[in-house]
C-alpha positions as CSV (number, residue, x, y, z in Angstrom):
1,X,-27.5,-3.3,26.4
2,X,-25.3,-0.8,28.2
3,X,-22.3,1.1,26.1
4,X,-19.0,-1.3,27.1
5,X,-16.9,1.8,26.4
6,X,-18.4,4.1,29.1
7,X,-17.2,4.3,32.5
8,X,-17.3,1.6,35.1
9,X,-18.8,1.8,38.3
10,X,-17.5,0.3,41.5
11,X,-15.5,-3.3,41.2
12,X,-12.7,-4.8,41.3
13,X,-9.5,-2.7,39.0
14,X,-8.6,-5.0,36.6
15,X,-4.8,-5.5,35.7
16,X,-4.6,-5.4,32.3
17,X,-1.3,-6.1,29.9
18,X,-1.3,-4.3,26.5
19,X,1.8,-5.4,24.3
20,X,2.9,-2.9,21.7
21,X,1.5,-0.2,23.4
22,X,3.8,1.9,22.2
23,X,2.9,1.6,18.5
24,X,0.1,3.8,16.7
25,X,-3.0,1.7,18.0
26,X,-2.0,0.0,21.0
27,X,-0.7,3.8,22.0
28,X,-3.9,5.3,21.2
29,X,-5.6,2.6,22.9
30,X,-3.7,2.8,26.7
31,X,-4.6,6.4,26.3
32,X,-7.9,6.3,25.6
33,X,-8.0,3.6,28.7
34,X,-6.4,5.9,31.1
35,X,-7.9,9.5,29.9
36,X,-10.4,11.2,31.4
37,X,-13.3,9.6,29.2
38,X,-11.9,6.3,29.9
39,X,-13.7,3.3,31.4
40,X,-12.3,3.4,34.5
41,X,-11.2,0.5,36.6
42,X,-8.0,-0.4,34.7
43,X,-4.0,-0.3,35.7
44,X,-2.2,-0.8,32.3
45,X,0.8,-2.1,32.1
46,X,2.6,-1.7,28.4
47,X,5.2,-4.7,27.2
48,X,6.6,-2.9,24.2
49,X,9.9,-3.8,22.8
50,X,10.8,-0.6,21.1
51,X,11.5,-1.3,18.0
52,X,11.3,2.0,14.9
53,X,8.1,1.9,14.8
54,X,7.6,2.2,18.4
55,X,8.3,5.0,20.3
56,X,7.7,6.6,24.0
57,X,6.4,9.8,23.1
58,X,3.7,8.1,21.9
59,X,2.7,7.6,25.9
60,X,3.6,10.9,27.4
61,X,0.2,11.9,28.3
62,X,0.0,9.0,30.2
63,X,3.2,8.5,31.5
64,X,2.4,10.2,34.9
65,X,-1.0,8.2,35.7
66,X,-1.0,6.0,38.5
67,X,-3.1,3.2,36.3
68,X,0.3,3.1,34.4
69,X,3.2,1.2,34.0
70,X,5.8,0.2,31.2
71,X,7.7,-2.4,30.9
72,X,10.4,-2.6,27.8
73,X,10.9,-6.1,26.2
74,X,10.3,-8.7,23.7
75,X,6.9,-10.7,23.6
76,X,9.2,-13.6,22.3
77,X,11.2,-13.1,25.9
78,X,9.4,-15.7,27.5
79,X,10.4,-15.5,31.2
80,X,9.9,-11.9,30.9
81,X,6.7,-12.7,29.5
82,X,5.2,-15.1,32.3
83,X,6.5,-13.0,35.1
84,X,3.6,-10.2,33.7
85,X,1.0,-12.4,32.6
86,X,1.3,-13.9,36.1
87,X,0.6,-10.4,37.4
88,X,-2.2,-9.7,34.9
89,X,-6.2,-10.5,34.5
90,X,-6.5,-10.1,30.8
91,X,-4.2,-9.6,27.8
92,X,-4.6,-7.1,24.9
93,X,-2.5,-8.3,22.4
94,X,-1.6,-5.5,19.4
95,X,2.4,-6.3,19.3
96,X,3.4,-7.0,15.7
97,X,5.6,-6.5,12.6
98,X,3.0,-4.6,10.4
99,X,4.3,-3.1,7.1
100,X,3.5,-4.8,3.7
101,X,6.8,-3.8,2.2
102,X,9.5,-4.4,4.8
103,X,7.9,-8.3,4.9
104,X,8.3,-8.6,1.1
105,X,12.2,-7.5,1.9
106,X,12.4,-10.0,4.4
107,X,10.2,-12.1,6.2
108,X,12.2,-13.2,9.4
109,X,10.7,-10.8,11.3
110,X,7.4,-11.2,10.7
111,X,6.9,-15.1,11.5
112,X,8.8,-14.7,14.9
113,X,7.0,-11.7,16.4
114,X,3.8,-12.3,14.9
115,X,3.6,-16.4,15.0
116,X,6.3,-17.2,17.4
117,X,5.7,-14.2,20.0
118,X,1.9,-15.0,20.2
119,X,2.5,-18.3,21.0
120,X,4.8,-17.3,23.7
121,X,1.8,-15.0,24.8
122,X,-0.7,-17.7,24.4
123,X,0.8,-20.0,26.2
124,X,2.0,-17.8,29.5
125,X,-1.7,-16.4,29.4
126,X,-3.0,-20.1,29.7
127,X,-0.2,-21.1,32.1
128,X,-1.6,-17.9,34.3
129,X,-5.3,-18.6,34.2
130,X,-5.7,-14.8,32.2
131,X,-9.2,-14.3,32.1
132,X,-9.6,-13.3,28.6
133,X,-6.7,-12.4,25.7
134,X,-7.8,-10.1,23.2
135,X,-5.8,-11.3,19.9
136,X,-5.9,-7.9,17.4
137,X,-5.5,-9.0,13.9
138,X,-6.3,-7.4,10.1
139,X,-8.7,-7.5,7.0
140,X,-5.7,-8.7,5.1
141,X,-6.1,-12.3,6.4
142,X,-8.4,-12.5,3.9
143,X,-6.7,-11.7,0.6
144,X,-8.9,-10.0,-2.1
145,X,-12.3,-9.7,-2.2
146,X,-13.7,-8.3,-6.0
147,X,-17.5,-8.0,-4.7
148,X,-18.9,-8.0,-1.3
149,X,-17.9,-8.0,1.7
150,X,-16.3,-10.8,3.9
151,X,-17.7,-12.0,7.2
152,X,-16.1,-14.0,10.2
153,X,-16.3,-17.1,8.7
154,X,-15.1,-15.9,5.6
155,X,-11.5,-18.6,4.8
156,X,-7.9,-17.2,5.1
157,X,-5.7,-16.9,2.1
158,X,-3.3,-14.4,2.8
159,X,-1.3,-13.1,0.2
160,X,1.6,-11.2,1.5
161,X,4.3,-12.6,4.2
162,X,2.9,-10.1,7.0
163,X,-0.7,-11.1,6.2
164,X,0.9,-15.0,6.2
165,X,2.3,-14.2,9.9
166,X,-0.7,-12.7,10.7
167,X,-3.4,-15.4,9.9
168,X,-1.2,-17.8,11.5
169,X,-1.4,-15.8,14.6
170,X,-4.6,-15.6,14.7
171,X,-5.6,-19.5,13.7
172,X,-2.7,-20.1,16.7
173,X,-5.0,-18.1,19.1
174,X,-8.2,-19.7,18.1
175,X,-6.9,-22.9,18.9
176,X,-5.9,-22.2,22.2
177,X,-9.9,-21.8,22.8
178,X,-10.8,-24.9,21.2
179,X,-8.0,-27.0,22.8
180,X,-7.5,-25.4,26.2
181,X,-10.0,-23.5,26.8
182,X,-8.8,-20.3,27.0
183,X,-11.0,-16.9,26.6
184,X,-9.7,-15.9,23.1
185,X,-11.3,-13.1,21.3
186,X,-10.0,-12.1,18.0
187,X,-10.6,-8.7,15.9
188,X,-9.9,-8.1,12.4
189,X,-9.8,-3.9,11.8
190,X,-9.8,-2.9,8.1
191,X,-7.4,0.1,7.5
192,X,-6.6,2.7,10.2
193,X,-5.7,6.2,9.7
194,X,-5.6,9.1,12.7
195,X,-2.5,11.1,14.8
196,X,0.3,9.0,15.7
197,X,0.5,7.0,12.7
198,X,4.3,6.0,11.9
199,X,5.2,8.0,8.4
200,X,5.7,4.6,6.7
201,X,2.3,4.0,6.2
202,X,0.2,6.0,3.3
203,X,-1.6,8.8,4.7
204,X,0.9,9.8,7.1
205,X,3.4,9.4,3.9
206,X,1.6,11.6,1.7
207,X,0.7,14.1,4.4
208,X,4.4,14.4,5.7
209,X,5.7,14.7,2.0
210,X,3.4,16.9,1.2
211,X,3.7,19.3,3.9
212,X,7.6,19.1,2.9
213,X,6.9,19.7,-0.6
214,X,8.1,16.5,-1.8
215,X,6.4,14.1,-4.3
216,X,4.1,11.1,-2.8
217,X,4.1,7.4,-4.5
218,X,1.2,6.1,-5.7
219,X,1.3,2.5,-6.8
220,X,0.2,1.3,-10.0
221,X,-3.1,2.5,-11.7
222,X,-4.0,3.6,-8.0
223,X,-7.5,1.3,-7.9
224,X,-6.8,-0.2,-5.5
225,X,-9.6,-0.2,-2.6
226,X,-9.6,0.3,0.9
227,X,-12.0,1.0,3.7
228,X,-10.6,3.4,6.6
229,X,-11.4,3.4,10.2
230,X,-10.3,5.9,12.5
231,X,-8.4,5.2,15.8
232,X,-10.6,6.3,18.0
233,X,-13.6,4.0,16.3
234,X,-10.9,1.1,16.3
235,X,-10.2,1.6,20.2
236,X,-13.7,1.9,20.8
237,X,-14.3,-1.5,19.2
238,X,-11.7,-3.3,20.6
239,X,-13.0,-1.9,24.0
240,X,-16.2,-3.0,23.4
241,X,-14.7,-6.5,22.6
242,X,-12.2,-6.8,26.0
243,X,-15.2,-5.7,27.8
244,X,-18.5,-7.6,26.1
245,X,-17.1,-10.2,23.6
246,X,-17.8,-14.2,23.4
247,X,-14.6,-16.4,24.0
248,X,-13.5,-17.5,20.8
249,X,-15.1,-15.5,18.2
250,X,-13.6,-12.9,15.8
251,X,-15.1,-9.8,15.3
252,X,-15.0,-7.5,12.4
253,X,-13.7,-3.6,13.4
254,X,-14.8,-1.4,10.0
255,X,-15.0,2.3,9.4
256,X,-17.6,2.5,6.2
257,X,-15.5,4.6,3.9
258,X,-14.5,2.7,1.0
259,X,-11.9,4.7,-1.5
260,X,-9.4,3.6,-3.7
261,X,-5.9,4.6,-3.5
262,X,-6.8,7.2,-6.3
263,X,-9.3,8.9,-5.0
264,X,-7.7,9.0,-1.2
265,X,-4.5,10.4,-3.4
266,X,-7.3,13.6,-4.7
267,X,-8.2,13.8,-0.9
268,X,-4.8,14.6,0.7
269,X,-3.4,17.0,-2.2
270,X,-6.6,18.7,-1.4
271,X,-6.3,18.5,2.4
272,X,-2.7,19.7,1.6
273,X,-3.1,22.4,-1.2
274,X,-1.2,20.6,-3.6
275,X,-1.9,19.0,-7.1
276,X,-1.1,16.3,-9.3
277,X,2.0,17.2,-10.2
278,X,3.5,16.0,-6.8
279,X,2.4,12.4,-7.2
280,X,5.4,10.4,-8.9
281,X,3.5,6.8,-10.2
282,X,5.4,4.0,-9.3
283,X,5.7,0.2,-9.9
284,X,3.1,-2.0,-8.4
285,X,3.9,-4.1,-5.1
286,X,4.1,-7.7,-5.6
287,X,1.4,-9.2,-5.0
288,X,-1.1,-6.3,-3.9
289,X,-4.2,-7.2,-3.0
290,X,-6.8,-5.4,-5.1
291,X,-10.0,-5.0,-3.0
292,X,-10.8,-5.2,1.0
293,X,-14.0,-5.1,2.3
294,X,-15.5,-6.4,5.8
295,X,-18.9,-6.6,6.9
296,X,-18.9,-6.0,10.8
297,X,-22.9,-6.5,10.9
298,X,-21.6,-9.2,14.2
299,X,-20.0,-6.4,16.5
300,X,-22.9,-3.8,15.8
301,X,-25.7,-6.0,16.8
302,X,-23.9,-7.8,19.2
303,X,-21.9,-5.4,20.9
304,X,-23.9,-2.0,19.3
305,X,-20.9,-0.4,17.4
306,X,-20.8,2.0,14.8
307,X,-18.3,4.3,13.7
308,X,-18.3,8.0,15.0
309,X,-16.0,9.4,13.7
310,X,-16.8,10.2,9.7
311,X,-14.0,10.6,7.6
312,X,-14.0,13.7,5.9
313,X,-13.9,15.2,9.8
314,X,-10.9,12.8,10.8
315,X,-8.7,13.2,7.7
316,X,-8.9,17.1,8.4
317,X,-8.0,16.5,12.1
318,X,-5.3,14.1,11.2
319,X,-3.4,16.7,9.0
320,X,-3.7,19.3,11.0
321,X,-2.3,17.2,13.8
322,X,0.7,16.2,11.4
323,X,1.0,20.3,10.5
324,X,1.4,21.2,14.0
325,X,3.3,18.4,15.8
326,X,6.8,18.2,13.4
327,X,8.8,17.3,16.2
328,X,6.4,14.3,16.5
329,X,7.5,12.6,13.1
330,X,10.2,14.0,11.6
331,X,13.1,12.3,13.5
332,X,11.1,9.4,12.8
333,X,11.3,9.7,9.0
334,X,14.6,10.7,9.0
335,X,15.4,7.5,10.7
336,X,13.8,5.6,8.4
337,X,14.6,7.1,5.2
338,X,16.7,4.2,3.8
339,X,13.4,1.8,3.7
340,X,11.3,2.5,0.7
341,X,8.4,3.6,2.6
342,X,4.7,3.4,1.7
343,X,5.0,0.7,-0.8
């Protein structure tokens, strides 16, 4: 089977609608799109409300392409919403509220852009005749997982509001296929790390603090276990999905590095010449999921992905890239200083 990700030749452009491409993944994928190792044959127009986490700089390098177009607003607008998915052929669908901690604070948020905007979306791409709609949700759908590793069919039990939101989203999409029809194609990504990465999240947390010589919070006993994926691998297997997938599956998106919070901790003090001494322990989160793990056997021999990009090379990339581009985050932090970030 051919690579979906390399370049196209000949056909018809397709129009292609990306919402929250102005966040850390959906930016990272309208680049890729649009760069000069991109597939080819795609304008991309970007629905992104703008919200913190959000952020135009984010789509400089593309700014000036003629493939490119952005469009500010609310996936929950819905005339706004059919008006582009009327103009569109597919949907790539990465707007959402995604921090843990700012759902535990409140939950609003969450259920109307996550459950209520995708349903707007969802239905205009139906009402449109979109050809496919490319729903990209998370590992944390799942819950916990002790031992193992979970697979498509694995069930849902979600244990934190945004993972709630989230796993309704995504059972909202899947229906759409089953009841209407519509092309649906779901991914689940375990967690991401890479350049562009709002400084709410952990790694770009620790590396910003770090590099400021403040302290970095590390939550309970630290065992807890994640598996990271770099952007680039995530683009690459959402591409391969938009390009190759079967209407109304899901598909797991994994990296293959499984650390806990501990031992990624050890890694960025290292990666940022610092020690223990700058890591202040702090209260667990409620209700913290102990262990993810997916097994993404379906998209490798369906689809023939595998991760590139290994971590030890990425985490060194991705704090350098944090070292020399200050001007990138730091008025970011600073507007978010009030939220207790990373937790």
């Amino acid at each position: 089977m051919s690579d979906p990700t390399t370049p196209s030749e000949g056909g018809d452009v397709t129009r292609l609608l990306v919402t929250g491409g102005a966040g850390f993944i959906g930016s990272h994928y309208v680049r890729t799109l649009l760069g000069p190792d991109g597939p080819g044959g795609v304008r991309v127009t970007v629905l992104d409300k703008l919200t913190y986490a959000g952020t135009l700089t984010n789509l400089q390098e593309v700014k000036g392409h003629d493939g490119f177009r952005f469009v500010q607003g609310d996936i929950c607008d819905a005339e706004l919403v059919d008006s582009l998915a009327a103009e569109h052929d597919q949907i790539v669908h990465f707007a959402a509220e995604s921090h843990v901690d700012r759902s535990i604070l409140s939950s609003t948020e969450f259920v109307r852009t996550n459950v209520l905007g995708t349903q707007v979306m969802l239905d205009a791409a139906l009402r449109h005749g979109v050809r496919s709609f490319v729903h990209v949700s998370t590992d944390e759908v799942y819950g916990s997982i002790d031992e193992g590793e979970w697979t498509e069919e694995w069930p849902l039990a979600p244990n934190s509001p945004y993972a709630a939101a989230k796993a309704s989203s995504d059972l909202l999409a899947l229906s759409y296929h089953r009841t209407h029809g519509l092309d649906v194609r779901v991914t689940r990504c375990s967690n991401n790390y890479g350049h562009h990465h709002f400084p709410e999240k952990v790694i770009p947390l620790f590396i910003t603090n770090l590099l400021d010589g403040l302290p970095v919070p590390l939550y309970g006993d630290g065992g807890n276990v994640r598996d990271w994926l770099h952007i680039d691998d995530h683009v690459q297997g959402i591409e391969r999905v938009r390009r190759a997938g079967r209407a109304g599956e899901v598909y797991h998106i994994g990296g293959g590095t499984e650390l806990s919070n501990k031992e990624l901790t050890q890694l960025l003090l290292d990666a940022c010449g610092a020690g223990w001494d700058m890591v202040e322990h702090v209260a667990d989160r409620k209700g913290h999921d102990r262990r993810y793990a997916l097994d993404w056997t379906k998209l490798r021999t369906e689809l023939g992905y595998h991760p590139r990009k290994d971590f030890t090379t990425g985490l060194a990339e991705t704090v350098a890239w944090y070292r020399d581009n200050r001007a990138w985050w730091e008025p970011l932090k600073k507007n978010t200083a009030a939220v207790p970030l990373g937790r």
